[in-house]
C-alpha positions, 0 to 999 in steps of 0.5 A: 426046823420049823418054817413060818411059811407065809412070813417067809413068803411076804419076806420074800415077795417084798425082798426080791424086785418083782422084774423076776418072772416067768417065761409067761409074764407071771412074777415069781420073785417070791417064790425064787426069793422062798427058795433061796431063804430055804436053801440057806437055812438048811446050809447054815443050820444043817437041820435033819427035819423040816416042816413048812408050817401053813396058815390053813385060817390066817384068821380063825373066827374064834379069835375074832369072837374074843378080839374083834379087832384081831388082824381087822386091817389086814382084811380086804372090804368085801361084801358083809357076810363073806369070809374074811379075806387077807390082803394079800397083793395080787402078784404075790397071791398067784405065787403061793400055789406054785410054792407049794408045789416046789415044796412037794417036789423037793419032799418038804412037807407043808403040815396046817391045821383047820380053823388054826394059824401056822403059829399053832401048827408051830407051836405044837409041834414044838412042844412035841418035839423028841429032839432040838427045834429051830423056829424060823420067823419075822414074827416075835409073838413065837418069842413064847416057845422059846426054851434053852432047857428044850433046846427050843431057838428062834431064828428071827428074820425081821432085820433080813436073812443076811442079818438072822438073830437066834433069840434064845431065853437070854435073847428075850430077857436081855430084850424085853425083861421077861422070860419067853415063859412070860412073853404071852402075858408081855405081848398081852398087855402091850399090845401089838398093833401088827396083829389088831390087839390093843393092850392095856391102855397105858401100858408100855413095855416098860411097865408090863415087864415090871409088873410081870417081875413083881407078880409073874404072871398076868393072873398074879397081876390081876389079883395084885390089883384087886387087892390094890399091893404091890403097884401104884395107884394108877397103875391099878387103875389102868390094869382094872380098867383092862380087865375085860381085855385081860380075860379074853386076850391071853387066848387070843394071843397064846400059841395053841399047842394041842392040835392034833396033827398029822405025823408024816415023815420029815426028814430032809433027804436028797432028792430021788430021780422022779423029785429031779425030774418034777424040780427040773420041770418047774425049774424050766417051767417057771424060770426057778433054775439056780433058786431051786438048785441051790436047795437040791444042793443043800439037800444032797449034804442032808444025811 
């Protein structure tokens, strides 16, 4: 099982009224809200390997050298010259560093990567993978992964964790009216305003998926539209119209899969007695106790 940690955070941090605090005042709705969702996940998909998988660079520069655009409104005004910063609230930013340290003392390993999103640490682990993989994720662009032959799931989080959807390969044709293998160029030609990328203009699901049925792959489409066979008119007009778009996002928007990364142990195991006594220490510290019980339970069933 694959975590998109910071999307399961935010979820997390909006999800759980923000009266949860410590004994000191600090909110620690999303990290009590974290642990639950890990401790359901491992009760009901009962995985044997977890990983919570990091945005090490939530932006990498080289994205943005393609799309500048890419994730622009989630940067907070800074002064010009610094380094991007995400807009991340305030009560939520001074969680993260205590969530991982939960992570560390149950032994769920945090695996990121530098100048990479936790989307290429996914999607390379995926890839590499020796035995089945859930993906855990309010994000549909690691729609892309999934694999039936594989055995390569997504469980979606966008509707909540008490309405989870496992999107499998009939999950995203049914929905969309591509094949996962298809769902990059999908993404890239409709565009996703959540991530900054701008699409083909005039381009909507719709047409993007017909033109995918007809031509495969956004290499197919292009050539069809240079030889001006198989779309009307003005759909070629549109797609040449995109064409610098075109060469460029399909980089931006494609998981990477060839990170080398480091290759520790996950398996999930039942806690040692130094982990109870770290977990018991936060537990008290911070006011976690029942959240971070229930994923001491959930680990003790683990094999």
């Amino acid at each position: 099982m694959l975590l998109d940690s910071a999307s399961l955070y935010f979820r997390a941090f909006y999800g759980v009224p923000d009266t949860v605090k410590a004994p000191n005042g600090m909110p620690v709705n999303a990290v009590r809200g974290f642990l639950d969702m890990i401790a359901k996940l491992v009760t009901t998909y009962e995985p044997t390997h977890l990983v919570a998988c990091w945005d090490d660079d939530w932006r990498p520069q080289w994205r943005v050298d393609l799309i500048p655009s890419y994730k622009t409104h989630r940067v907070v005004e800074i002064v010009a010259g610094a380094p991007d910063v995400e807009e991340v609230p305030d009560p939520l930013e001074v969680q993260v560093p205590l969530i991982r340290d939960a992570l560390a003392a149950l032994g769920i390993t945090i695996i990121g990567a530098a100048e990479h999103e936790a989307d290429d640490v996914i999607g390379t682990l995926a890839t590499t993978a020796t035995m089945p993989v859930d993906i855990v994720t309010g994000d549909r662009d690691l729609f892309q992964l999934v694999d039936d032959e594989r055995s390569i799931r997504v469980i979606y989080t966008a509707r909540g964790m008490s309405n989870l959807e496992l999107v499998t390969d009939r999950t995203v044709v049914t929905k969309y009216g591509v094949l996962p293998s298809q769902y990059a160029d999908f993404a890239t030609l409709r565009g996703d305003s959540s991530d900054g990328l701008p699409g083909v203009a005039g381009i909507g699901e719709k047409t993007a998926a017909a033109l995918l049925a007809t031509h495969g792959d956004l290499a197919g489409i292009m050539a069809a539209a240079e030889r001006g066979e198989g779309m009307s008119a003005g759909v070629r007009a549109k797609v040449t119209a995109g064409l610098d778009y075109l060469a460029v996002a399909p980089t931006v928007v494609e998981v990477v899969r060839t990170l080398d990364l480091p290759q520790p142990d996950v398996r999930l195991r039942p806690l040692d007695d130094d982990q109870r006594a770290q977990t018991t220490e936060l537990a008290e510290t911070w006011a976690l106790g029942t959240s971070i019980s229930r994923v001491i339970e959930a680990l003790a069933t683990t094999r």
